[in-house]
Backbone of each chain as ProteinMPNN parsed JSONL, in Angstrom:
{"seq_chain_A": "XXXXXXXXXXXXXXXXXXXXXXXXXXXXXXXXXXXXXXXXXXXXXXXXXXXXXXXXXXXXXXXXXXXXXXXXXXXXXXXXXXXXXXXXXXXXXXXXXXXXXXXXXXXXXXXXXXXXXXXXXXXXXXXXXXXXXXXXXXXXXXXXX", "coords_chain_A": {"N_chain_A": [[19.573, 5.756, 8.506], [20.56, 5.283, 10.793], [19.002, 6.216, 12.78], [17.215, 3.76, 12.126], [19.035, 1.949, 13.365], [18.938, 2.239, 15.919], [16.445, 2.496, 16.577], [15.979, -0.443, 16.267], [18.081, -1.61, 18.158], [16.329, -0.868, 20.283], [13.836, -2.568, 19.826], [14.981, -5.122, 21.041], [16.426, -4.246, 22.641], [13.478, -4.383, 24.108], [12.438, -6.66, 23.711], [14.215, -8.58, 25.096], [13.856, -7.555, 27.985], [11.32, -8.655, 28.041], [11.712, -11.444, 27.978], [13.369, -11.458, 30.136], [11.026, -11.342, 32.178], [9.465, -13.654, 31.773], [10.802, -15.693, 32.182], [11.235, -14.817, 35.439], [8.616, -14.616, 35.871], [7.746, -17.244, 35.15], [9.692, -18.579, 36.897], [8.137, -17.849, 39.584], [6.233, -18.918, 39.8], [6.558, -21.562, 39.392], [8.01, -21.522, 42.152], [5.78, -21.161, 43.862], [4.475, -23.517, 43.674], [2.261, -23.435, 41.792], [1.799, -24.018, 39.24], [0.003, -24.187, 37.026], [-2.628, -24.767, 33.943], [-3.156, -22.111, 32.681], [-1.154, -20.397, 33.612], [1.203, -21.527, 32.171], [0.241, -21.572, 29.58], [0.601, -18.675, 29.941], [3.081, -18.312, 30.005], [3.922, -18.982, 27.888], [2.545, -18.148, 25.486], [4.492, -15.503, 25.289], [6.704, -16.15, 24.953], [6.861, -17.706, 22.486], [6.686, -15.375, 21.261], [8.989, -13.902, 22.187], [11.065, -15.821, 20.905], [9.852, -15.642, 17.65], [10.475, -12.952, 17.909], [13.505, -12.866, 17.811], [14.075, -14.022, 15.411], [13.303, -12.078, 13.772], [14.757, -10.061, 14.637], [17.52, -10.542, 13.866], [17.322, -11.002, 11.62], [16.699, -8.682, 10.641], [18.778, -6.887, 11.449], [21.244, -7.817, 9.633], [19.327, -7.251, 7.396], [19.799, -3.954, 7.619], [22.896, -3.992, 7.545], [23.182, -4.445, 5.108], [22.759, -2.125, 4.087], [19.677, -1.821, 3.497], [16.435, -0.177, 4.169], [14.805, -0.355, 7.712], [12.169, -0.312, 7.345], [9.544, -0.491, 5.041], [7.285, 0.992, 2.504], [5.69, -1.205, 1.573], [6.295, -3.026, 3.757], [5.285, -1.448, 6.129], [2.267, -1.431, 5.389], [1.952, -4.214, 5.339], [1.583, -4.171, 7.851], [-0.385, -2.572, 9.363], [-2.573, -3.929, 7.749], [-2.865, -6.451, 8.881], [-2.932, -5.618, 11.369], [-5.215, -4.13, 11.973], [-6.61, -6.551, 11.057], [-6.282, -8.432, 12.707], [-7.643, -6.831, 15.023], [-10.201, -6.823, 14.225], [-10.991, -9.86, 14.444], [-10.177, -10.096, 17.19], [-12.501, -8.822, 18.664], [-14.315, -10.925, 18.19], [-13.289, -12.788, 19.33], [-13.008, -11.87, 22.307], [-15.567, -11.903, 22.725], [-16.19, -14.664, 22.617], [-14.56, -14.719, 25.37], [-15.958, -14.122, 27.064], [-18.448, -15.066, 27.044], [-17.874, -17.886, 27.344], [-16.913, -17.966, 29.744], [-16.547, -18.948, 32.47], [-15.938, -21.601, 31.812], [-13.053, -21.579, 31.038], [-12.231, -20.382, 33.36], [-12.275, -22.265, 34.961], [-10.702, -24.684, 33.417], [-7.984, -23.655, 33.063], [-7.302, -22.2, 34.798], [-8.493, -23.351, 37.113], [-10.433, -21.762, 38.812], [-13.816, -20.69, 40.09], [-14.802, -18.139, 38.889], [-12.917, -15.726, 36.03], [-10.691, -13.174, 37.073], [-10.263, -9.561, 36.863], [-8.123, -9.054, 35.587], [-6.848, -10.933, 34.634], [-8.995, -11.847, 32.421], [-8.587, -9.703, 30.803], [-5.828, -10.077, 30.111], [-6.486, -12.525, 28.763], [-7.381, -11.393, 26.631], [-5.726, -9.611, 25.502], [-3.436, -11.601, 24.573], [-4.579, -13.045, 22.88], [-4.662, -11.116, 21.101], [-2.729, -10.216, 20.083], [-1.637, -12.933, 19.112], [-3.497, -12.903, 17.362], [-2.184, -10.837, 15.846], [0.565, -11.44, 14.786], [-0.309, -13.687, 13.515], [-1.374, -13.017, 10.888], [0.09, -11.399, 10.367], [2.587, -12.951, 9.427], [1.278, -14.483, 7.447], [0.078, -12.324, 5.901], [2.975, -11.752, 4.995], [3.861, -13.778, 3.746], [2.04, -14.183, 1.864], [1.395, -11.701, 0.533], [-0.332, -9.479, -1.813], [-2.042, -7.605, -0.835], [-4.565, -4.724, 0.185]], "CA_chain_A": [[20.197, 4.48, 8.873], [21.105, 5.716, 12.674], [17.299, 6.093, 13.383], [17.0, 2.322, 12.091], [19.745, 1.195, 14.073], [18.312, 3.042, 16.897], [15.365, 0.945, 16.642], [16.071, -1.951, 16.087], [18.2, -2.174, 19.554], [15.45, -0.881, 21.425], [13.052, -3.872, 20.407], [15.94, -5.699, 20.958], [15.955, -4.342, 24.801], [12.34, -4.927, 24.907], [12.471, -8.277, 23.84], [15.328, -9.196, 25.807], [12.918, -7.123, 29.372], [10.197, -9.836, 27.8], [12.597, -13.017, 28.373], [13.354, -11.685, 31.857], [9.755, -11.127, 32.503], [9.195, -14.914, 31.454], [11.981, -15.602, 33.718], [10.529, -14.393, 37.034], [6.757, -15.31, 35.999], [8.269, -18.783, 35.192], [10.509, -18.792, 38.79], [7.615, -16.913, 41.01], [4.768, -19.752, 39.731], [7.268, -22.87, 40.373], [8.537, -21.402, 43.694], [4.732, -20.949, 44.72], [3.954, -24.477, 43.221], [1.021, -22.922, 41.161], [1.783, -24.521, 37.409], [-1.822, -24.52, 35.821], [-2.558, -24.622, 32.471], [-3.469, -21.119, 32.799], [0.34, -20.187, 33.802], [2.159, -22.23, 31.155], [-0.142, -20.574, 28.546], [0.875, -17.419, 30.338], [4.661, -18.13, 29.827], [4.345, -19.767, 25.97], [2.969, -17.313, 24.463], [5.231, -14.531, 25.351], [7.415, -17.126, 24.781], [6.846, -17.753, 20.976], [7.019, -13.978, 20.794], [10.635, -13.977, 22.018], [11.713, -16.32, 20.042], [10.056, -14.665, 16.993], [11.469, -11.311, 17.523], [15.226, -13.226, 17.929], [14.88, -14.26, 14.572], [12.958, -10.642, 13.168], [15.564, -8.758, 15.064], [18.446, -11.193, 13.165], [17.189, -10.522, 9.732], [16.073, -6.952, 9.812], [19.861, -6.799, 11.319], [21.372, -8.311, 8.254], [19.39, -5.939, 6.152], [20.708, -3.042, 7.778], [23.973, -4.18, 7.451], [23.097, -4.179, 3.902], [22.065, -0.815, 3.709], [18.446, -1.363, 3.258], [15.823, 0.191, 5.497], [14.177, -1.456, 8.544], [10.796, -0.749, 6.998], [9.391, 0.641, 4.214], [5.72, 0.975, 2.158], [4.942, -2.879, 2.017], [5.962, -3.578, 5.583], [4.066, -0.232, 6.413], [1.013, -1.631, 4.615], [1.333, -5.099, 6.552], [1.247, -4.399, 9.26], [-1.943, -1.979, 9.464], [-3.587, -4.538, 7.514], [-2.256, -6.85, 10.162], [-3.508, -5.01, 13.141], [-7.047, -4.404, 10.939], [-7.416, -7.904, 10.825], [-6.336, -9.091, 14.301], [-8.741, -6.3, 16.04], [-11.603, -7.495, 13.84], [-10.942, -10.753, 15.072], [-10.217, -9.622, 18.872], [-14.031, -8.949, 18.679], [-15.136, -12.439, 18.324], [-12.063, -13.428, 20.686], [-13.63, -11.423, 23.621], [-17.003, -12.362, 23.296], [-15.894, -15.877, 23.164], [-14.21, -15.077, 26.65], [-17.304, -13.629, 27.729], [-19.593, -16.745, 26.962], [-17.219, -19.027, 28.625], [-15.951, -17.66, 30.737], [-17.109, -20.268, 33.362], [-14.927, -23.008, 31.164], [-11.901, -21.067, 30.666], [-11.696, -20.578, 34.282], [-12.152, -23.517, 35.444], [-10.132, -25.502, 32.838], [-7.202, -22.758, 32.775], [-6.726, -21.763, 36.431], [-9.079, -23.886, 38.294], [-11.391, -20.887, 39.491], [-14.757, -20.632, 39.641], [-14.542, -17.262, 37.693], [-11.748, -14.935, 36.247], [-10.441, -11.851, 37.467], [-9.874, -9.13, 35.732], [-6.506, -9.216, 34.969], [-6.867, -12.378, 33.444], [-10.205, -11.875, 31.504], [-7.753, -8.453, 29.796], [-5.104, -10.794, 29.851], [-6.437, -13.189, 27.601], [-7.617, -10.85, 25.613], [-4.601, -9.323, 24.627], [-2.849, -12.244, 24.631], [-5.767, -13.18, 21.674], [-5.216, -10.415, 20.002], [-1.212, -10.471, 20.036], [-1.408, -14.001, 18.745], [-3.537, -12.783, 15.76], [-2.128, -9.826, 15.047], [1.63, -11.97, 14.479], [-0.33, -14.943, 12.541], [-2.079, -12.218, 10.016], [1.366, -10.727, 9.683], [3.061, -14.103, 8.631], [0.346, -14.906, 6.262], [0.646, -11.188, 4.871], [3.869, -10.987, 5.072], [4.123, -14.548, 2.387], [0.804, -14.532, 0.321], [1.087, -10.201, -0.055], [-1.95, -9.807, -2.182], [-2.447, -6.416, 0.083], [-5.124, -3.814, -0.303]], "C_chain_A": [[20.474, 4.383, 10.378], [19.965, 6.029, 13.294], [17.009, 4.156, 13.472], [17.788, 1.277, 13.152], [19.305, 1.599, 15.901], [17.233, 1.888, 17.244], [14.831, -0.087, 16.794], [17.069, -2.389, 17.804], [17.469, -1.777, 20.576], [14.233, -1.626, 21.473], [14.158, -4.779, 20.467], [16.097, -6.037, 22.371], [14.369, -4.539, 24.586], [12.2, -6.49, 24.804], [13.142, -9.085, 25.411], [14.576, -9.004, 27.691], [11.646, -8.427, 29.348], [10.681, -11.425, 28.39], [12.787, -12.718, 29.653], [12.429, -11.753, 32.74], [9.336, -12.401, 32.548], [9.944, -15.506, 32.56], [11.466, -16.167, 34.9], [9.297, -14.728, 36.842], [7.237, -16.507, 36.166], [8.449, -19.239, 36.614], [9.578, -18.734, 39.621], [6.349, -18.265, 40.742], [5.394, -20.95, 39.802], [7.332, -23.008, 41.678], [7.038, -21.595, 44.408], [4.176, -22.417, 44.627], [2.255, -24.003, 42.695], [1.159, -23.251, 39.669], [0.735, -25.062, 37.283], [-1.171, -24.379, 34.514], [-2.735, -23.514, 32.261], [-1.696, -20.007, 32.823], [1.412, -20.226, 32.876], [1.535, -21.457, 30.064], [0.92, -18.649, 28.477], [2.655, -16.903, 29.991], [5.085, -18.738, 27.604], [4.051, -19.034, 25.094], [3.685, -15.875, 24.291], [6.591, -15.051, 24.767], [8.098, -17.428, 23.121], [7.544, -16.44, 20.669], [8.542, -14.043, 20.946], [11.246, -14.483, 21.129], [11.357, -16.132, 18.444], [10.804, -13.409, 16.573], [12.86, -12.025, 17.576], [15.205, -12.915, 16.305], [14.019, -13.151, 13.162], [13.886, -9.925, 13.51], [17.088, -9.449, 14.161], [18.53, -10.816, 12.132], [16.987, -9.234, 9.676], [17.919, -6.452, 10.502], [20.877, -6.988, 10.407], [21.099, -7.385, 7.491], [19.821, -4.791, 6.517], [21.64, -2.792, 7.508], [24.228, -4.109, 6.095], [22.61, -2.991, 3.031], [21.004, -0.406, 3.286], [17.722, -0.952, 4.559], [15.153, -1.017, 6.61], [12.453, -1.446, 7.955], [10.658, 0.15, 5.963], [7.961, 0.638, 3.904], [5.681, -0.229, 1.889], [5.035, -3.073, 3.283], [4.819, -2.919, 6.414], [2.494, -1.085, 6.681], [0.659, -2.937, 5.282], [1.016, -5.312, 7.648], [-0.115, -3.758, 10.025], [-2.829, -2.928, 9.02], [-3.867, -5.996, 8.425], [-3.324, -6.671, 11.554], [-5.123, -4.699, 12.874], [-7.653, -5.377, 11.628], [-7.622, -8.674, 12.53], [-7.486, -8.314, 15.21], [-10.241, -6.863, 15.698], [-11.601, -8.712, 14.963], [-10.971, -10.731, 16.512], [-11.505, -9.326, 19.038], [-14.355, -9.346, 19.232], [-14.097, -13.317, 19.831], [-12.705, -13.011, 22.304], [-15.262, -11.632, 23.738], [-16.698, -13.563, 23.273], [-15.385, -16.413, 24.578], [-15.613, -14.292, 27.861], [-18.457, -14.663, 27.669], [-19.178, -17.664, 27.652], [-16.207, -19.004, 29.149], [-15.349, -18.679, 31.884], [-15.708, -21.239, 32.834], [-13.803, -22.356, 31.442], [-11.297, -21.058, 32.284], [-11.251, -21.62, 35.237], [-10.983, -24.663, 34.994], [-8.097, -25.186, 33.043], [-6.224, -22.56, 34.326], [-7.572, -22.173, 37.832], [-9.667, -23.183, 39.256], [-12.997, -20.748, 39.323], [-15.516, -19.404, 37.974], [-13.504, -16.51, 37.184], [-12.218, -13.676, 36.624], [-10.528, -11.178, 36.279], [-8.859, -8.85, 35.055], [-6.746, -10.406, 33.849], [-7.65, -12.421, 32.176], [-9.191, -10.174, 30.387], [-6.551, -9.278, 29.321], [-5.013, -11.876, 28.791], [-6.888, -12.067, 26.628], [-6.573, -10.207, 24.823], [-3.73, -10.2, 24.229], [-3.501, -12.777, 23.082], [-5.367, -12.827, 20.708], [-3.245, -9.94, 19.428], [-1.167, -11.994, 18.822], [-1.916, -13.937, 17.083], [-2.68, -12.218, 14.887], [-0.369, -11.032, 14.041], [0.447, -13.158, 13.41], [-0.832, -14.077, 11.052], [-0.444, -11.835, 9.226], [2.095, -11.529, 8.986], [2.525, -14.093, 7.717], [0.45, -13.296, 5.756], [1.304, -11.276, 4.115], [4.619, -12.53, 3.154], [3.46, -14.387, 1.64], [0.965, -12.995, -0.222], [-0.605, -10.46, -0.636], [-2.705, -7.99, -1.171], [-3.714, -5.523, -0.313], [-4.458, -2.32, -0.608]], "O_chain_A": [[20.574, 3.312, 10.975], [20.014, 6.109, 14.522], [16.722, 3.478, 14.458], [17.376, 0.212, 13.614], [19.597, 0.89, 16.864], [17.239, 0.85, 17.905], [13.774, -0.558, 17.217], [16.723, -3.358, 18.48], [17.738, -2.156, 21.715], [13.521, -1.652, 22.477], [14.111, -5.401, 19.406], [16.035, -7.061, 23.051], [14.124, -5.298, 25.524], [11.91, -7.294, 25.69], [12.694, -9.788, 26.317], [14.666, -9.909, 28.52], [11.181, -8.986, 30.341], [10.051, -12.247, 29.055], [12.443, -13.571, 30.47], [12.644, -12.107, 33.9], [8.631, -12.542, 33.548], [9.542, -15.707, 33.706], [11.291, -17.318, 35.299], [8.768, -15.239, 37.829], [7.215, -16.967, 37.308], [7.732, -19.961, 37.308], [9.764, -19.441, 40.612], [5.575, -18.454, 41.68], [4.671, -21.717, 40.439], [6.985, -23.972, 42.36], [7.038, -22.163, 45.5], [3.353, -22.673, 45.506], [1.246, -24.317, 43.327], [0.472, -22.569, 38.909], [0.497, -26.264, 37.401], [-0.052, -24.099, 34.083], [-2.41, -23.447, 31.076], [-1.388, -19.095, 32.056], [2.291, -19.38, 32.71], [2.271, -20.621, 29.538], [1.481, -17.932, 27.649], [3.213, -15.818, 29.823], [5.944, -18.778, 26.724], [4.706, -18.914, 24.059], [3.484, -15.184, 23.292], [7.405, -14.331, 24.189], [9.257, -17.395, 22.708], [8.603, -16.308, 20.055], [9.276, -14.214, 19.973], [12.012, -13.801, 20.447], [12.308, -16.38, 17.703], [11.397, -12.998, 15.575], [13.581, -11.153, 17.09], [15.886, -12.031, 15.785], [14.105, -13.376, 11.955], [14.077, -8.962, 12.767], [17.807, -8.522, 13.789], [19.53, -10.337, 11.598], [17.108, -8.647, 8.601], [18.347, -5.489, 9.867], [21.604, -5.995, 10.415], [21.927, -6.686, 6.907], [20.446, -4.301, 5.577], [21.868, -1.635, 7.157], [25.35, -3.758, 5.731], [22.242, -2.887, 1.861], [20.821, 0.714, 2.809], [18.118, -1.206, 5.696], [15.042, -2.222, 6.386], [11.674, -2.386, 8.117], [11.272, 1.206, 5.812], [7.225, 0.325, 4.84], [5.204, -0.224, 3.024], [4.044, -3.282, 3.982], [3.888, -3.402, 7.058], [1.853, -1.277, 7.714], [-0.463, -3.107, 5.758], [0.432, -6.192, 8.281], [-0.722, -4.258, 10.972], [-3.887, -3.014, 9.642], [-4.988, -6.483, 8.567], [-4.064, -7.323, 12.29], [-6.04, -5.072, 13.606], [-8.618, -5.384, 12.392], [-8.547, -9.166, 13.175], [-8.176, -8.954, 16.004], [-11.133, -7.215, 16.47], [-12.078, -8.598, 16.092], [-11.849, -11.394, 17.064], [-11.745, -9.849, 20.126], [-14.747, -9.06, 20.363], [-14.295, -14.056, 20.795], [-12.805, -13.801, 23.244], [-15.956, -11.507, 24.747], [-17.015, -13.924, 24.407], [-15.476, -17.548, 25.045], [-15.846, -14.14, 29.06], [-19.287, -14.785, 28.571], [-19.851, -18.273, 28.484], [-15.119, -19.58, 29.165], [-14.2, -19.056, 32.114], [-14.692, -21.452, 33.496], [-13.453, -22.749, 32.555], [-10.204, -21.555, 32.556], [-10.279, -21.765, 35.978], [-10.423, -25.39, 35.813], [-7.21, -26.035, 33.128], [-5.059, -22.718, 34.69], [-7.511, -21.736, 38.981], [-9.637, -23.582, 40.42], [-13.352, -20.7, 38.146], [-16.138, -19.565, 36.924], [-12.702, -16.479, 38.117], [-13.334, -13.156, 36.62], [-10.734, -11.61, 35.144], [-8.86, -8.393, 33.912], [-6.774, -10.528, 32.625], [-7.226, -12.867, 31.11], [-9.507, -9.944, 29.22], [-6.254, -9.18, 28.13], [-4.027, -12.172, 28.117], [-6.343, -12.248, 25.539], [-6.557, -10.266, 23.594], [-2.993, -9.725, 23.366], [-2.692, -12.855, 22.158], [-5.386, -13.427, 19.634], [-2.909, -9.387, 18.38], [-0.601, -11.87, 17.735], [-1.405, -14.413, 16.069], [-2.357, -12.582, 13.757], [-0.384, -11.243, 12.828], [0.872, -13.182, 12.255], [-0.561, -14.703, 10.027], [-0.027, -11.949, 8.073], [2.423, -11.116, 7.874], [3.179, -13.649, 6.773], [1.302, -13.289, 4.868], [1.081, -11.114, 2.916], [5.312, -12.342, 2.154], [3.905, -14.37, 0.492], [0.699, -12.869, -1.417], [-1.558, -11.134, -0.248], [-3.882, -7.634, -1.124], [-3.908, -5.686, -1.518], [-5.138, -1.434, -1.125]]}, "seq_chain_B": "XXXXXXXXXXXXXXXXXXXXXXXXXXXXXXXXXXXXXXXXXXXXXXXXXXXXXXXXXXXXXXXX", "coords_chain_B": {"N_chain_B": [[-1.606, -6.711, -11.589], [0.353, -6.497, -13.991], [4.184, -6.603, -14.582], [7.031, -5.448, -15.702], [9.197, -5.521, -14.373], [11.445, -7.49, -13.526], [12.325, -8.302, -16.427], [13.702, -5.476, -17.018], [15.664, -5.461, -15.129], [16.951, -6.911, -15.04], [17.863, -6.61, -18.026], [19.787, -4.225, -16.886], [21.414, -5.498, -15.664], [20.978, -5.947, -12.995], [20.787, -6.744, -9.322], [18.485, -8.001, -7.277], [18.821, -7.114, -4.675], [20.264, -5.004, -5.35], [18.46, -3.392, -7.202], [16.632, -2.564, -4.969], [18.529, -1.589, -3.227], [18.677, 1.202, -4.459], [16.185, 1.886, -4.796], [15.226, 2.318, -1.984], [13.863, 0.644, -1.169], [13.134, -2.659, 0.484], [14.347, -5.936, 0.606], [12.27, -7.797, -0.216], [10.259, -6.505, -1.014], [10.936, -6.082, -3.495], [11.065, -8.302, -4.609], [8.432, -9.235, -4.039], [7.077, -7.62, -5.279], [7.902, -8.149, -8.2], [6.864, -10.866, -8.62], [4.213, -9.873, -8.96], [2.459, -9.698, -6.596], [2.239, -7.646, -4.908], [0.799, -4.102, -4.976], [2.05, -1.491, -6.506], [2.301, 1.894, -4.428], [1.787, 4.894, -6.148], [3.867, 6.529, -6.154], [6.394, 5.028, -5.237], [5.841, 3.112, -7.536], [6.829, 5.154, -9.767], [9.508, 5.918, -8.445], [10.811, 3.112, -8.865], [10.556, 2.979, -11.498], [12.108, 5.37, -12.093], [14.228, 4.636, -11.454], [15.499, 2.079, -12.836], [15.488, 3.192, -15.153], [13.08, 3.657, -16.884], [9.709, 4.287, -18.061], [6.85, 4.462, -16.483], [4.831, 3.259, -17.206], [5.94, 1.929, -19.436], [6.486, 0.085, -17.359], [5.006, -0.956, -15.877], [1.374, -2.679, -16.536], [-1.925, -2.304, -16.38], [-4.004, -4.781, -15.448], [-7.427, -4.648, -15.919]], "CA_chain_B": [[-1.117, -5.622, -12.352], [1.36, -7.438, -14.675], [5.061, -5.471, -14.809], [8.355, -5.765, -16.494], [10.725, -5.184, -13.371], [12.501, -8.826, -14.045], [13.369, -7.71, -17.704], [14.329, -4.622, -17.292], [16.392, -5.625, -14.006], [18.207, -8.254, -16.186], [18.611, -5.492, -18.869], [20.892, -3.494, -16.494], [22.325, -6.06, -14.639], [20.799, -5.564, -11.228], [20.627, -7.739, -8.471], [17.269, -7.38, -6.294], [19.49, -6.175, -3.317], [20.577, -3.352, -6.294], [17.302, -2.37, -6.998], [16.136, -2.426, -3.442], [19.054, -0.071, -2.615], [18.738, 2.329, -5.319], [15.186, 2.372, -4.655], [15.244, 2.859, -0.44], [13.3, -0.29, -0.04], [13.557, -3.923, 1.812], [14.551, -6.479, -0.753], [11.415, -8.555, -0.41], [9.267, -5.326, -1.658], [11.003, -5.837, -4.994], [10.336, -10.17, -4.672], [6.365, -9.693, -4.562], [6.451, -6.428, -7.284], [7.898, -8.883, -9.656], [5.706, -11.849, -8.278], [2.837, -9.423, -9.215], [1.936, -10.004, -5.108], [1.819, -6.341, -4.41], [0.793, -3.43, -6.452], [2.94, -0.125, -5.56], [1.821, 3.265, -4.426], [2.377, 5.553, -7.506], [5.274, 7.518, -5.901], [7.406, 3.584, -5.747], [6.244, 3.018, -8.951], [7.939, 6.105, -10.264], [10.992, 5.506, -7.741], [11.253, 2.162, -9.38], [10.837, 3.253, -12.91], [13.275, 5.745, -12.208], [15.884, 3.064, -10.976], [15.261, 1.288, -14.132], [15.715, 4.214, -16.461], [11.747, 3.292, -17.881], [8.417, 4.851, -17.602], [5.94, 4.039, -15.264], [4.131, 2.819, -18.731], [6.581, 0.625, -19.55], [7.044, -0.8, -16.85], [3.863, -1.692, -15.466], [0.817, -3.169, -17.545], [-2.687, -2.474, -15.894], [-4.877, -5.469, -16.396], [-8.869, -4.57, -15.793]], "C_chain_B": [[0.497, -6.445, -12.592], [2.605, -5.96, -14.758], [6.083, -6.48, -15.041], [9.696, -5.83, -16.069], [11.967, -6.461, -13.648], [13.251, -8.831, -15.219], [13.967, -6.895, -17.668], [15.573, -4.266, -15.894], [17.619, -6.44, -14.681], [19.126, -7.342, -17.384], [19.642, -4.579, -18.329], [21.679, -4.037, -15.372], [22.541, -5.87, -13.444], [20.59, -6.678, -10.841], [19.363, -7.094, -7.583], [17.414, -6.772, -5.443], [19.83, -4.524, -4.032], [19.399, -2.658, -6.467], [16.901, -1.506, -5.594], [16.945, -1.116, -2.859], [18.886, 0.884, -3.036], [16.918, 2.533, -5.028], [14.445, 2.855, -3.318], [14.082, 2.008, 0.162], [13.792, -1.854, 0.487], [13.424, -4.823, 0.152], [13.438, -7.672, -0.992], [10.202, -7.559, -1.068], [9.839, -5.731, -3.151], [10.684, -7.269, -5.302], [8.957, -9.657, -5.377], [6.46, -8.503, -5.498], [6.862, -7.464, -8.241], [7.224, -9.872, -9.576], [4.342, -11.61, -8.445], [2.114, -9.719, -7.587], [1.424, -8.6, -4.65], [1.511, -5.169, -5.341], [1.16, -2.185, -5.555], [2.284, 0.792, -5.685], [2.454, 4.189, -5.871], [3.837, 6.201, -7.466], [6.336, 6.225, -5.262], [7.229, 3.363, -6.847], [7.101, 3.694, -9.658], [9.42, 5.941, -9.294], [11.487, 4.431, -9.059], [11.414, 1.739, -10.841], [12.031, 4.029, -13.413], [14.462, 5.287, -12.056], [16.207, 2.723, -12.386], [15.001, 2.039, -15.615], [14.26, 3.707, -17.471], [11.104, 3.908, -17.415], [7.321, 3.879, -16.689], [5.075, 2.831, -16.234], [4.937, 1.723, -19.175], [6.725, -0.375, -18.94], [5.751, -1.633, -15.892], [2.204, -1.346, -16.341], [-0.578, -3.153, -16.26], [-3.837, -2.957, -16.129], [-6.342, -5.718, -15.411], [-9.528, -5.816, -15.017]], "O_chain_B": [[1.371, -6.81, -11.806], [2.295, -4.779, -14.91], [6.149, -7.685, -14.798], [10.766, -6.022, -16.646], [13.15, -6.254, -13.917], [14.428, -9.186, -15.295], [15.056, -7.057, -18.218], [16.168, -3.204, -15.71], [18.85, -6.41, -14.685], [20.333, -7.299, -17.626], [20.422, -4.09, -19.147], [22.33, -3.469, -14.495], [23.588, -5.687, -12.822], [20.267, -7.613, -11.573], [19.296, -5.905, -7.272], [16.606, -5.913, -5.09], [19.724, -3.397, -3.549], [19.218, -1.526, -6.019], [16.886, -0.307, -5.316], [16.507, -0.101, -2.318], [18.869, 1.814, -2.229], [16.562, 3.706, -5.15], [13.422, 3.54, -3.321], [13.477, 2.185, 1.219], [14.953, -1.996, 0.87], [12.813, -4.578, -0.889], [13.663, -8.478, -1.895], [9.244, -8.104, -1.616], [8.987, -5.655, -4.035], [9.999, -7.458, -6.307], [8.539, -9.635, -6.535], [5.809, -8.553, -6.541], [6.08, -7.656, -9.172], [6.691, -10.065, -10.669], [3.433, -12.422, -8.273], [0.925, -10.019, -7.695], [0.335, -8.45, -4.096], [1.957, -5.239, -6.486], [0.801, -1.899, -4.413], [1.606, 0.945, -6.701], [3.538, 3.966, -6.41], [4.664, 6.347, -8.366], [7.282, 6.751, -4.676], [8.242, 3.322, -7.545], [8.064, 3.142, -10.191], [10.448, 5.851, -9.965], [12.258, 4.74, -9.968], [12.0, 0.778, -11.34], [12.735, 3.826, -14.403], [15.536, 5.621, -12.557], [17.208, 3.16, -12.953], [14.54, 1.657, -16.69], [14.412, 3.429, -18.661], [11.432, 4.364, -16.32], [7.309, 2.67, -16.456], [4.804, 1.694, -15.847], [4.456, 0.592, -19.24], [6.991, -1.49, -19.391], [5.796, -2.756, -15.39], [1.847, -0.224, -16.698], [-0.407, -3.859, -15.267], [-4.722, -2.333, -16.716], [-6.474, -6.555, -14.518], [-10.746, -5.863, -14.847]]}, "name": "protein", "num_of_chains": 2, "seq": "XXXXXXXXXXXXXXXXXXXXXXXXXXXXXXXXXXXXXXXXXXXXXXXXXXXXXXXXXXXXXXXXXXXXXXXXXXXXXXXXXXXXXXXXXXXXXXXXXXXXXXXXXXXXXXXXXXXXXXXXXXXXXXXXXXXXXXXXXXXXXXXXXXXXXXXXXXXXXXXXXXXXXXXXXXXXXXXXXXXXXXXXXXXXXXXXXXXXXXXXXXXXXXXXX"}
């Protein structure tokens, strides 16, 4: 139970390092007057995430408090099948940023091409976005292997 | 894989949070076992048979 609680406030501080991180990206791309669509992406979906984990770190608080664990063999099981599914997918996600690239930059951050920060950047950003929508849909339909 | 956890939860007057504790998992693990959503590793099944003073046999029905 003192491992779980353990745990649970240290995504708690990372979250919370994530919102200040949003923060200062937010502040440092106003102050420069640089708000692309590329930027705002850059701050929304870290964004979502925060405000996800608030209300994962709320409830798996709650159950603690109720003396159940923070995870057990179903959560286990979703979340590998989870991270499975999102890498499959991260695949097709990176060759899609590899075909158009051209567009993305242009549309995104108004460059002829991306860097590489950015071109890793979306990609994890991709593959973040699955791995959380896989886990939802897990985490209601079950149905697991 | 059809099971009997809802009867025999009712039969001893548990609450899903009761199982859940007596069995050391999250109280939505015992939701989808009785929703037939998930099908348990053998060593939860037996946890959760043992909760429920039944056999593994009794308590879950494996349909082909």
């Amino acid at each position: 139970m003192k491992k779980d609680k353990f745990r649970l406030i240290l995504i708690a501080i990372l979250t919370f390092t994530l919102l200040v991180g949003i923060a200062l990206y937010g502040f440092i791309a106003i102050s420069e007057k640089e708000v692309k669509l590329g930027s705002l992406i850059s701050i929304l979906i870290p964004l979502l995430l925060v405000i996800f984990m608030t209300f994962f770190i709320r409830r798996r608080y709650r159950d603690i408090k109720q003396g159940m664990p923070l995870e057990d063999e179903m959560s286990r099981k979703v979340m590998t099948q989870a991270a499975a599914k999102s890498f499959y997918v991260s695949l097709y996600w990176l060759l899609c940023i590899s075909f158009f690239e051209g567009f993305f930059a242009d549309k995104l951050f108004g460059l002829e091409q991306l860097d590489a920060s950015q071109t890793v950047g979306g990609g994890i950003a991709g593959m973040a976005v699955a791995f959380f929508i896989f886990w939802i849909y897990y985490n209601r339909k079950g149905k697991l292997i | 894989m059809k099971n009997r956890i809802k009867e025999f939860r009712a039969k001893y007057n548990l609450t899903q949070e009761d199982l859940a504790r007596k069995v050391g998992v999250r109280r939505e693990t015992i939701v989808f076992l009785e929703k037939d959503k998930y099908n348990p590793s053998l060593n939860l099944a037996y946890k959760v048979a043992k909760a429920l003073k039944a056999t593994i046999d009794e308590l879950f029905c494996f349909e082909g």
